[in-house]
Phi, psi and omega in degrees: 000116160289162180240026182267126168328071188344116168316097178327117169260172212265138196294135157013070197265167185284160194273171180285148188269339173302339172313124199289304181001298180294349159313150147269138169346317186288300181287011168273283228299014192263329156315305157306305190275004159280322148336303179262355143128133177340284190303005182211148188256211173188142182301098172012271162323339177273324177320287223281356124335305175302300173326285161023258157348291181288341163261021161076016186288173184280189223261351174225032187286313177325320173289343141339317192282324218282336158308298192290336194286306179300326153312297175320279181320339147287332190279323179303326218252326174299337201258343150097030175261356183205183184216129157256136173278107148249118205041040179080040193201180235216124145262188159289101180310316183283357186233053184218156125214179175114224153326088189213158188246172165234148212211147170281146185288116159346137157238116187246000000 
């Protein structure tokens, strides 16, 4: 019998919180829309499509997200971090429907 010791393995390392997986919903869409520029906004479906993505989900798991992203982006827009568009105009977050895009805020 030896008395030598197994070699210590080496701990773990954590994975980076920077990984897009690791995102939260609120930082994909805040990332698109800086990506696409103060002055243009972007279509729901693309967080939740990026969102996705970004968790390895399959090519039509986004649509799952499309609830959760309009629950963020209100939450986002009550907190004065995002802007919802309707027709090209600021809607009311506790008051819109149909059709709407998200935008980072103008500064005019």
């Amino acid at each position: 019998m030896s008395s030598e010791k197994p070699p210590a393995k080496a701990p773990k390392s954590p994975k980076p919180v920077d990984r897009p997986e690791r995102l939260p919903l609120e930082e994909t869409i805040l990332r698109l829309c800086a990506a696409r520029g103060a002055e243009k906004s972007i279509c729901p479906t693309d967080a939740a499509k990026a969102f996705a993505q970004a968790r390895g989900e399959d090519d039509l798991g986004w649509r799952n997200w499309l609830t959760q992203v309009r629950s963020t982006a209100v939450g986002m827009a009550r907190q004065g971090r995002l802007i919802i568009y309707r027709k090209g105009k600021p809607a009311d977050p506790d008051d819109f429907r149909g059709v709407y895009r998200l935008g980072l805020p103008r500064s005019e």
